[in-house]
C-alpha positions as a printed Julia matrix, in Angstrom:
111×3 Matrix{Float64}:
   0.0    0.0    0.0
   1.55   3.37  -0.97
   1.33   6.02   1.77
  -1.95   7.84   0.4
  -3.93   4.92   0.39
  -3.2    4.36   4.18
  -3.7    8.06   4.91
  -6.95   7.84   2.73
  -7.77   4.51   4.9
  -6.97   6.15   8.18
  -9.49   9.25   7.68
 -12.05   6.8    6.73
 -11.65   4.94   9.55
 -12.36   8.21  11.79
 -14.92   9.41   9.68
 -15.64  13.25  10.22
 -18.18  14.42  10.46
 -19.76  16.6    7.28
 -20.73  19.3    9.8
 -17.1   20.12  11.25
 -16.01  20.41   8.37
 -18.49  22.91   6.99
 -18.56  24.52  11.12
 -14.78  25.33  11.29
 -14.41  27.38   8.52
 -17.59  29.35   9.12
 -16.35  29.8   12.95
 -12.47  31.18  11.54
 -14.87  33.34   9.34
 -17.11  34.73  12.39
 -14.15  35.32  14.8
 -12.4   37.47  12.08
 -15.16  40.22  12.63
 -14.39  40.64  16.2
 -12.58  43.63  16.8
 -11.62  45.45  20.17
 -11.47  48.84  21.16
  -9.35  51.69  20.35
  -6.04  52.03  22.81
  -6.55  54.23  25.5
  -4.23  55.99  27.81
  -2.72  54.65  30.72
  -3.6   51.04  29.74
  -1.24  48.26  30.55
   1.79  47.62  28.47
   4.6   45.6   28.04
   6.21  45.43  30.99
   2.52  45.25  32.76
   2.18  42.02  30.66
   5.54  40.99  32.05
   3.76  41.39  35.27
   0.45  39.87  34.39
   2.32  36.61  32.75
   3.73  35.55  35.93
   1.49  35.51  37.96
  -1.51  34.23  36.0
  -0.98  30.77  37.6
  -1.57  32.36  40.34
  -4.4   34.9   39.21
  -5.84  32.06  37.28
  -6.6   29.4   40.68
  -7.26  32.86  42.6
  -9.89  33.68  39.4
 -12.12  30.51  41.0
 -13.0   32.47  44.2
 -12.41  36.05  42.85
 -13.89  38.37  40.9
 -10.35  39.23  39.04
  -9.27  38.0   35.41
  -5.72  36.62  34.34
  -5.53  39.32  31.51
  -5.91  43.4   31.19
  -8.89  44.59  29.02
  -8.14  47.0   27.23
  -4.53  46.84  27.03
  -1.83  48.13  24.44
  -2.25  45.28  22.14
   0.95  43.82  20.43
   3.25  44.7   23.5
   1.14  44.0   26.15
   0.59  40.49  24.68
   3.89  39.76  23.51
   5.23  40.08  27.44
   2.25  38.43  28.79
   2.81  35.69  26.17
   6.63  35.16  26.88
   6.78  35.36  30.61
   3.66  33.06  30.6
   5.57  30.87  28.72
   8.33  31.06  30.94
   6.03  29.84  33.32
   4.93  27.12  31.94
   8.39  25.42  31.47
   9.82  26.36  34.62
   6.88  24.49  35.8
   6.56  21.19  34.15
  10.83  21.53  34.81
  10.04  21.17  38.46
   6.9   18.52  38.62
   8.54  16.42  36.0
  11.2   14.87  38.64
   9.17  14.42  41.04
   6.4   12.76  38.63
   9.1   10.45  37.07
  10.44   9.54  40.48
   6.52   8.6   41.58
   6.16   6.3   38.28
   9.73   4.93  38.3
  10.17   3.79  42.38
   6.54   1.54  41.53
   4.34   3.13  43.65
């Protein structure tokens, strides 16, 4: 079997759907009208997004009991994401660096 054929036999096998394939196009479509307000001053920036990014681990559990979201609205736009995005990031890695010893260690030792 050449590799189309198994590619072709593999998406028949997990048939999709007619619908999804007509509903994600029209939803990429409907979320390209959104649009957000005009910058204002004194709205959070770059190094607010620096900020925001780490601590929206912390914001984000804390966003359960509070009234208080991870992310400023309205912000500065490109900036203001672009630190949020990168120190979230950050975040993220220096994360899963520290659980993933002490995971391995819990599947390894046969407990």
């Amino acid at each position: 079997m050449t590799r189309i054929s198994v590619f072709c036999s593999r998406i028949e096998a997990h048939r999709v759907p007619a619908r999804l394939l007509f509903a994600a196009p029209l939803v990429a479509v409907l979320t390209a009208c959104a649009t957000q307000p005009t910058a204002q001053q004194h709205v959070p920036g770059f190094a607010a997004g620096l900020f925001h990014g780490l601590i929206a681990l912390i914001a984000l559990v804390a966003s359960l009991y509070f009234p208080i979201r991870i992310y400023a609205f309205p912000n500065s736009g490109f900036w203001y994401d672009a630190g949020f995005v990168l120190v979230f990031a950050l975040n993220i890695v220096l994360v899963s660096l520290w659980l993933l010893p002490k995971l391995g260690g819990m599947f390894t030792r046969g407990h």
